[in-house]
BAMARVEX-764637 format. One line per 8 residues: number of its first residue (from 1); their letters; for each residue x, y, z of C-alpha. Coordinates in steps of 0.2 Angstrom, whole numbers, plus 5000, padded with zeros to 4 digits. Example, Ala and Ser with C-alpha at 12.3 -4.5 7.8 and 13.67 -1.06 7.14 Angstrom:
2
1 = AS = 5062:4978:5039; 5068:4995:5036
//
This chain:
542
1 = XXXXXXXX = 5000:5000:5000; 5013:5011:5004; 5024:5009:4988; 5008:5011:4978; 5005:5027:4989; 5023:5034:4984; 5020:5029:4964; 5004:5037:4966
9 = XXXXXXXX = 5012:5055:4973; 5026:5053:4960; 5015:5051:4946; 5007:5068:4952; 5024:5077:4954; 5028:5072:4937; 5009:5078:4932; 5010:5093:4942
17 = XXXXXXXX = 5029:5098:4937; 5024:5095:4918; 5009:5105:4919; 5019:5121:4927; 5031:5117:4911; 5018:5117:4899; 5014:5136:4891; 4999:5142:4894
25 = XXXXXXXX = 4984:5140:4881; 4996:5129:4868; 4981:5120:4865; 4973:5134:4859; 4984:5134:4841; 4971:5125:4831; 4973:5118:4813; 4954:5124:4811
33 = XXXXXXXX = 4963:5141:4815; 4978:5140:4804; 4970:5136:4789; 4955:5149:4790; 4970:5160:4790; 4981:5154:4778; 4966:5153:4765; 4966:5170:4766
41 = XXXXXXXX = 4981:5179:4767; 4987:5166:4751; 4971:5169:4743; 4971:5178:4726; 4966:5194:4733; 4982:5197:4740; 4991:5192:4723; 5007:5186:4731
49 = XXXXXXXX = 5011:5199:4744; 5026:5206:4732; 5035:5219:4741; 5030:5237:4735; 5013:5233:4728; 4996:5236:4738; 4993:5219:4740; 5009:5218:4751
57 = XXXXXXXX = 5003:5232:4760; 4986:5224:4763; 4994:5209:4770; 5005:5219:4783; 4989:5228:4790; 4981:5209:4789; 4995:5204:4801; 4995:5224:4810
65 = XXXXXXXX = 4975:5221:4814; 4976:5204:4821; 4991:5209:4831; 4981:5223:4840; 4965:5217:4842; 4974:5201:4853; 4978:5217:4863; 4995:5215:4863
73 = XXXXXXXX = 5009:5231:4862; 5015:5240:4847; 5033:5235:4845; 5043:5245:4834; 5057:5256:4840; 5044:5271:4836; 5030:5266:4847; 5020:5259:4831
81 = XXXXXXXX = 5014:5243:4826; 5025:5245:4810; 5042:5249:4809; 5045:5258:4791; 5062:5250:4784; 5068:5257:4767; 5073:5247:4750; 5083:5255:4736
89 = XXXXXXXX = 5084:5249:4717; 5096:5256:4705; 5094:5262:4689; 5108:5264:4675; 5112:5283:4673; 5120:5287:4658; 5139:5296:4663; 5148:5277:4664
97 = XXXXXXXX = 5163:5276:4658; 5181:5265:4660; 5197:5268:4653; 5214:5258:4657; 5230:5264:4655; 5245:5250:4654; 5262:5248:4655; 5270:5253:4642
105 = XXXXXXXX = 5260:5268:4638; 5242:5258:4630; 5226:5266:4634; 5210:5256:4632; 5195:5267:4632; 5181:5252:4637; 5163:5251:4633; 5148:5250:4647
113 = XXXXXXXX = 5139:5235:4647; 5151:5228:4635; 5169:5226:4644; 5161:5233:4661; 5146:5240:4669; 5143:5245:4688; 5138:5237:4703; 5118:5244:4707
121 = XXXXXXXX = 5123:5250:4724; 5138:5260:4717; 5139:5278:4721; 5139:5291:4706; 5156:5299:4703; 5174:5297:4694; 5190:5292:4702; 5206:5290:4693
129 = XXXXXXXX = 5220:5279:4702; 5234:5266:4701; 5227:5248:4702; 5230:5236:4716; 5225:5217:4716; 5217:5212:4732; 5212:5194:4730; 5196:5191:4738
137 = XXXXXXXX = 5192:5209:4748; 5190:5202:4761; 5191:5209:4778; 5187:5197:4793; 5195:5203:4809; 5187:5188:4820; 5196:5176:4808; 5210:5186:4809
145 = XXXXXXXX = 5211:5187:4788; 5212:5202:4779; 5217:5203:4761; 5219:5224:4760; 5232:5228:4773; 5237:5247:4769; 5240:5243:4751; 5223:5248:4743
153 = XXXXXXXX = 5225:5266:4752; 5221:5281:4737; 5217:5266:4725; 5208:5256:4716; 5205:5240:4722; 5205:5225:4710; 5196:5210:4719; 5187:5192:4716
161 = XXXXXXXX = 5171:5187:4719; 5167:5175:4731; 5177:5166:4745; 5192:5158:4750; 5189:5138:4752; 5171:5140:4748; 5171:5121:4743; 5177:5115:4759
169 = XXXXXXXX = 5168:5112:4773; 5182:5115:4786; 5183:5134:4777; 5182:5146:4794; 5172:5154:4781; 5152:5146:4785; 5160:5131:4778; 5150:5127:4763
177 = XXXXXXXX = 5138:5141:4767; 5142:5158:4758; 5148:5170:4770; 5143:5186:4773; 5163:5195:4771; 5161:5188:4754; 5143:5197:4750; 5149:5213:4736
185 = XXXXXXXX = 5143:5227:4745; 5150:5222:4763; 5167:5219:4751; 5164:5235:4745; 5163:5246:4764; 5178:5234:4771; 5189:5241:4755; 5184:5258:4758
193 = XXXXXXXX = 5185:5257:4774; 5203:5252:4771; 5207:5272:4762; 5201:5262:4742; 5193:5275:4730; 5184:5264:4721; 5183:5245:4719; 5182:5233:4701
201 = XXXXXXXX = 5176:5217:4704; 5179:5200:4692; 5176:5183:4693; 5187:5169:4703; 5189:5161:4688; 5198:5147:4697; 5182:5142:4705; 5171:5147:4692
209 = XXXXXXXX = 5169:5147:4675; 5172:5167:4666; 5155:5171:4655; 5155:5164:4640; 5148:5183:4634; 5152:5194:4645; 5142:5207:4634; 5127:5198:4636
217 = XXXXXXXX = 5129:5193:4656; 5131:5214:4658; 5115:5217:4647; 5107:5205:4658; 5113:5214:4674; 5105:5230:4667; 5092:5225:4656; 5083:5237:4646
225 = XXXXXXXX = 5066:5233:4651; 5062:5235:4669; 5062:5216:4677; 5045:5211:4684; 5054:5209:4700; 5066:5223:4706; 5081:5218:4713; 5084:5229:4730
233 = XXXXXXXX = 5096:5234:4743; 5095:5241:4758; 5096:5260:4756; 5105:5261:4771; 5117:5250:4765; 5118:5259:4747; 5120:5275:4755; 5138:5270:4766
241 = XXXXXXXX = 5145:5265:4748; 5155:5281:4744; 5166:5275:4729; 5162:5270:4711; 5162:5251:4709; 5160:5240:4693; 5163:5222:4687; 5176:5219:4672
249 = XXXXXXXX = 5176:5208:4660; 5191:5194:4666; 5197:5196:4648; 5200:5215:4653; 5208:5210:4671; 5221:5197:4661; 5226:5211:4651; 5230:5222:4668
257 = XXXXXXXX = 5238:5209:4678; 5250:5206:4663; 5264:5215:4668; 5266:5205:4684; 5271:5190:4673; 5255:5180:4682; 5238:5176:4674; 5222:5180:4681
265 = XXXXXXXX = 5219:5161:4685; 5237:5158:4693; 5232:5175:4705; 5214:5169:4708; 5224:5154:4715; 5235:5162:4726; 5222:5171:4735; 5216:5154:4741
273 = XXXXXXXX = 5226:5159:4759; 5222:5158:4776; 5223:5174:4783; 5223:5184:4768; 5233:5189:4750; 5246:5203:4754; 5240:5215:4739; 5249:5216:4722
281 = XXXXXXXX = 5253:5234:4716; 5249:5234:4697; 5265:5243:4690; 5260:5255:4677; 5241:5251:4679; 5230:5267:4682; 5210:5266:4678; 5198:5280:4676
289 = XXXXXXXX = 5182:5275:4683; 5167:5285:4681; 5150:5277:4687; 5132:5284:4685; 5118:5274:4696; 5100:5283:4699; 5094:5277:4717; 5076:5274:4722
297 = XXXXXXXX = 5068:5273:4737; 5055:5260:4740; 5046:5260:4758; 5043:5244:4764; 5038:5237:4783; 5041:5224:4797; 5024:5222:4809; 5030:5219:4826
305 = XXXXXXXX = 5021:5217:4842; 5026:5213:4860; 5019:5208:4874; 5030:5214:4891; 5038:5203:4904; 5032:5200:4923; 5050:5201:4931; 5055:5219:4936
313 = XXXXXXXX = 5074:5213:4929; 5071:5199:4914; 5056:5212:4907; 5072:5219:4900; 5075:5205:4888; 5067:5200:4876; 5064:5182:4864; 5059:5183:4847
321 = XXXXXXXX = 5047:5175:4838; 5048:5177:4819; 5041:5174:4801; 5039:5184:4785; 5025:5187:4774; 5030:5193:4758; 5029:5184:4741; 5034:5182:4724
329 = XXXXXXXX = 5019:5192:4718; 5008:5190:4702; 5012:5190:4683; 4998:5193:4675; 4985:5181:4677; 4997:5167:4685; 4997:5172:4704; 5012:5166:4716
337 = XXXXXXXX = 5002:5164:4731; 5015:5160:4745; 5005:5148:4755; 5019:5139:4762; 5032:5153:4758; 5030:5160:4771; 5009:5160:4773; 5013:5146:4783
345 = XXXXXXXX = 5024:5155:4797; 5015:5171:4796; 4996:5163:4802; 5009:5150:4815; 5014:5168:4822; 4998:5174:4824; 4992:5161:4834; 5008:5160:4843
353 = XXXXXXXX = 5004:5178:4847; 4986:5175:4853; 4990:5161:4864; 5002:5175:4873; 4988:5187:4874; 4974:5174:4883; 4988:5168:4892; 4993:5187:4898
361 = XXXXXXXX = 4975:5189:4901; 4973:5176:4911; 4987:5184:4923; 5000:5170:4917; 5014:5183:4908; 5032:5177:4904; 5045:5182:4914; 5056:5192:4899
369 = XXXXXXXX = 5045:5200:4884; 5042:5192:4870; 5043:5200:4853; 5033:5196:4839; 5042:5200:4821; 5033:5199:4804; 5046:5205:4793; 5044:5213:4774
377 = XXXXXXXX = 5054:5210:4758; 5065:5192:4764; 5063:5187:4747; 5070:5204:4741; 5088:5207:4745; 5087:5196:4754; 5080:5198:4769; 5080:5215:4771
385 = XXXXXXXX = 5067:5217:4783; 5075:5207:4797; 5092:5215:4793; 5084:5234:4795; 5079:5226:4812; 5096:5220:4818; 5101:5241:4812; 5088:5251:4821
393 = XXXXXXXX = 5080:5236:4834; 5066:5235:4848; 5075:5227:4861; 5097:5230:4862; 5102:5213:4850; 5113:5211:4868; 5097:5209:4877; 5087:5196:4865
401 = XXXXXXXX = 5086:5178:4872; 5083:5170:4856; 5074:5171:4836; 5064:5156:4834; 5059:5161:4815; 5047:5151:4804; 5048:5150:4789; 5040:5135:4777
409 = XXXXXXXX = 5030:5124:4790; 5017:5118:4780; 5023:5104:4768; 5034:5089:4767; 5053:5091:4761; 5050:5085:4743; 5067:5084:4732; 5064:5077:4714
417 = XXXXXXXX = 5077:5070:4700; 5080:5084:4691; 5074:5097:4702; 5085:5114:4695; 5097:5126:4704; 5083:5128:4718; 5088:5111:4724; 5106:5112:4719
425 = XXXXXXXX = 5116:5103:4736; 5101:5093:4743; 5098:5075:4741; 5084:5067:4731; 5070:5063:4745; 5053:5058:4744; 5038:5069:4754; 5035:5051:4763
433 = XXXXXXXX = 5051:5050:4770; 5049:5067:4777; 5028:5066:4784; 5035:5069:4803; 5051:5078:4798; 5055:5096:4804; 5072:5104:4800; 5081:5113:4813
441 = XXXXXXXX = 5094:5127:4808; 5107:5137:4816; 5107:5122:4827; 5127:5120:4824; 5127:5140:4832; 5120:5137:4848; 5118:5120:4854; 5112:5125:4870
449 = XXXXXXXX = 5095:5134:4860; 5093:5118:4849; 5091:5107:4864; 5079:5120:4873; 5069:5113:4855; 5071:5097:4856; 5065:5095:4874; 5051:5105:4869
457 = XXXXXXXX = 5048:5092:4856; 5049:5077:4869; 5042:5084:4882; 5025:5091:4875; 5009:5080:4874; 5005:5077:4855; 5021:5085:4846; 5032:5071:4845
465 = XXXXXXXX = 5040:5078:4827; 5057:5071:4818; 5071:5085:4820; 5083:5083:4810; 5099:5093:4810; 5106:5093:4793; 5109:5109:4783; 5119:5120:4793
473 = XXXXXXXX = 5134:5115:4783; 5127:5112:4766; 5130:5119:4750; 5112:5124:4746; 5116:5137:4756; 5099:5137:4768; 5107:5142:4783; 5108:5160:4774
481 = XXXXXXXX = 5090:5159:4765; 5078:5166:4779; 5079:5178:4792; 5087:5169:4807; 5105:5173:4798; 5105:5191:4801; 5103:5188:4820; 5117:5174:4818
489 = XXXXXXXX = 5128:5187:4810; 5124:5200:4824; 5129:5184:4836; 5109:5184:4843; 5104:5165:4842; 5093:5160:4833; 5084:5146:4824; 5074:5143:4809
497 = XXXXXXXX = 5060:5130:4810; 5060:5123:4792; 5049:5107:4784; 5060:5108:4768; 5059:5113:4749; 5046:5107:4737; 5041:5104:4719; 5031:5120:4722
505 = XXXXXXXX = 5042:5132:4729; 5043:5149:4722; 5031:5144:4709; 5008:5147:4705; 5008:5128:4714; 5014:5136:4732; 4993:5134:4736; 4984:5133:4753
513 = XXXXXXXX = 4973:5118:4749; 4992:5108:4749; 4997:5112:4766; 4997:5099:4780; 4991:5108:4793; 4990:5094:4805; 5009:5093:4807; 5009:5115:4804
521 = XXXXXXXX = 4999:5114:4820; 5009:5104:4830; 5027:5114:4824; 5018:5130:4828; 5014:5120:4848; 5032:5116:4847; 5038:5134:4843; 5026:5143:4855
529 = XXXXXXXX = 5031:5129:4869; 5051:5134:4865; 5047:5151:4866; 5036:5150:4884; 5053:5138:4891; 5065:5153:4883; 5055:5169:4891; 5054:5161:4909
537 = XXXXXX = 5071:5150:4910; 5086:5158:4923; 5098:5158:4912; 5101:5160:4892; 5108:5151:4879; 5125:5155:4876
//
């Protein structure tokens, strides 16, 4: 009697310290919920949510209204539900102009968009300068690399693009993963940060193959009609580039590296270094560059919302959740609706947010505050609405716990024979063998974070998903592709909750009747669970 006694109060423990566990009102993030939602905000009427059109706007005030009337607190840095963030797109100007001068006394007067054309986020203006080849630009003082030095100080800076060991998946570089030092523009501010007065850029041609027509890649770069898409930039960004900057054709660049007795191939190889390529002057090599690039403001908007902490201290601090609810638009008649991309993590967030606000009003708040982020234009840039956050944020990036961001929750990773450049790094996988699959990323970054989730995922009744942890080193590049990465870059961690790519995504097919919202319900339980375990913990991942 007295054993069965002990089992008995045990068993109630156990009960008791699991329901003190448990967040409050999981169980009210309902699939009947998630899929009213998503029917609507991927209907037609929205027309794919594409960043600058009404439609996008529509579905930012969608997310704004729900926000606010689950009574919870505007969250952007202005007091407002929406915190305006501001694109640029480039248009060609018409004063573009390139000449080289060569030892021996040659001057080659080039043609725009035929031997070169500027970089969209070049400034306008004319510098004229001796040459210095600077392998990859780089400059990466945690990694102790740096391929400028003092040499690129009153010139212009001759650089690859791309990364050192961007094949290997021991590079300190993200491994397989494009870096972020190796992006152009953040290329561009560490060589003019280094004293250069303007930047030409050319391709690594040891990695990767030079254009066969280099005329018609730069005609593609600035086509003559408008693309349906613009391509943008942060303006704050663009507006820190104070030199001109252009791409040369490598047939150009083999005729002004000559005269150091090396090709363009044999010093694309040499910049394959550790901790940087010590800059090669170009004796006798002095470019005139002119560039002319009209820039144009586009408004765009993150909806942010929070609801504040119960501890006098912790209220300070701040965990985010996070999704993104722009799409690839409409073209014509064929309508992108972005169901899973990111539909999907956009309605999750809303009933995440919700389930906060009965559980606030029910007088059960989190210990820190918890911020909720739907950001604009992730597919332009991209993600250029979370990195405006990281710039101008809510909460000190030193004070936030933790992103848990949402992006694609709806579907079963799906990678066919022949499935393009989307796919390009993945295996071949069937939707079956991924029914009960959910993809963690960042989990590499922060393991303490990632086994926060995965005790979540054990530990709450009717969850019980597949994590898999498999694409943080992987050369699809996935770990960049959604908006966790700017708060890894900013050292915040984070993780992205990810069911996987699909036949449909990015195209008309992305629909709402498609999406399992059985498993989306339970991933959205898991998040908010996480999230709950994050805003009341003691301590913080590290």
């Amino acid at each position: 009697m007295r054993k069965a006694l002990t089992l008995l109060l045990c068993a109630a423990a156990v009960v008791r310290l699991s329901a003190q566990a448990a967040a409050p009102f999981n169980d009210s993030i309902r699939l009947a919920d998630l899929k009213a939602d998503l029917f609507y905000l991927a209907g037609d009427g929205f027309k794919g949510r594409l960043v600058g059109t009404p439609e996008n706007a529509l579905a930012a005030e969608f997310v704004r209204s729900r926000f606010e009337r689950a009574g919870l607190k505007p969250g952007a840095p202005n007091g407002s539900f929406i915190q305006t963030t501001q694109l640029m797109v480039a248009s060609l100007g018409s004063q573009n102009a390139l000449s080289v001068s060569l030892p021996g006394g040659a001057t080659l007067d080039l043609k725009p968009e035929q031997d070169f054309y500027p970089q969209r986020f070049s400034a306008s203006g004319s510098v004229k300068a001796q040459v210095v080849y600077a392998g990859f630009g780089i400059h990466a003082p945690a990694l102790g690399y740096d391929d400028y030095g003092d040499r690129v100080k009153g010139r212009i800076a001759l650089i690859l693009e791309h990364e050192p060991g961007e094949r290997d998946p021991n590079s300190p570089f993200d491994g397989v993963v494009t870096a972020e030092a190796a992006v152009a523009i953040k290329k561009v501010l560490a060589a003019q940060e280094k004293g250069a007065l303007g930047v030409l850029f050319v391709t690594d041609v040891h990695n990767h193959p030079a254009p066969a027509n280099f005329e018609a890649a730069a005609r593609a770069f600035w086509p003559a009609q408008a693309p349906r898409i613009d391509r943008f930039t942060l303006a704050s960004w663009a507006d820190r580039v104070r030199v001109p900057v252009g791409q040369i054709s490598p047939a150009l660049a083999e005729l002004m590296v000559r005269g150091t007795g090396r090709s363009l191939l044999d010093l694309s190889k040499a910049a394959e270094t550790d901790r940087g390529f010590v800059g090669l002057a170009l004796d006798g090599v002095e470019a005139t560059l002119a560039t002319s690039v009209n820039r144009h403001i586009v408004p765009d908007r993150n909806v942010l919302a929070y609801l504040e902490g119960a501890d006098p201290t912790l209220k300070d601090e701040v965990v985010i959740v996070s999704a993104h609810y722009d799409h690839e638009g409409a073209d014509g008649a064929v309508i992108y609706s972005g169901a899973d991309d990111d539909g999907s993590g956009t309605v999750a967030l809303i009933e995440i947010a919700e389930a906060y606000a009965m559980a606030a009003a029910a007088g059960q708040r989190p210990r820190r505050s918890v911020l909720f982020a739907c950001w604009g234009s992730e597919e332009r840039g991209p993600l250029l609405g979370a990195w405006a956050y990281t710039e101008n944020p809510t909460f000190p990036l030193a004070r936030t716990v933790a992103v848990l961001n949402m992006d694609m929750i709806g579907r079963n990773e799906e990678v066919q024979v022949g499935g393009g450049p989307r796919f390009n790094g993945l295996e071949v996988q069937t939707a079956e063998s991924n029914r009960n699959a959910l993809n963690i990323l960042g989990y590499s970054r922060h393991p303490e974070l990632s086994a926060t989730v995965e005790k979540a995922n054990r530990s709450t009744v009717g969850i019980g998903l597949e994590l898999k942890m498999r694409y943080d080193n992987n050369s699809s590049n996935l770990l960049r592709r959604s908006d966790q990465w700017p708060f890894l870059q900013n050292g915040v961690p984070a993780l992205w909750f990810h069911t996987g790519l699909h036949p449909d995504y990015h195209t008309q097919y992305d629909r709402p009747e498609k999406i399992n919202y059985e498993k989306m319900e339970r991933i959205a339980r898991l998040v908010h669970q996480a999230s709950w375990v994050l805003a009341n913990q003691d301590g913080r991942p590290k």
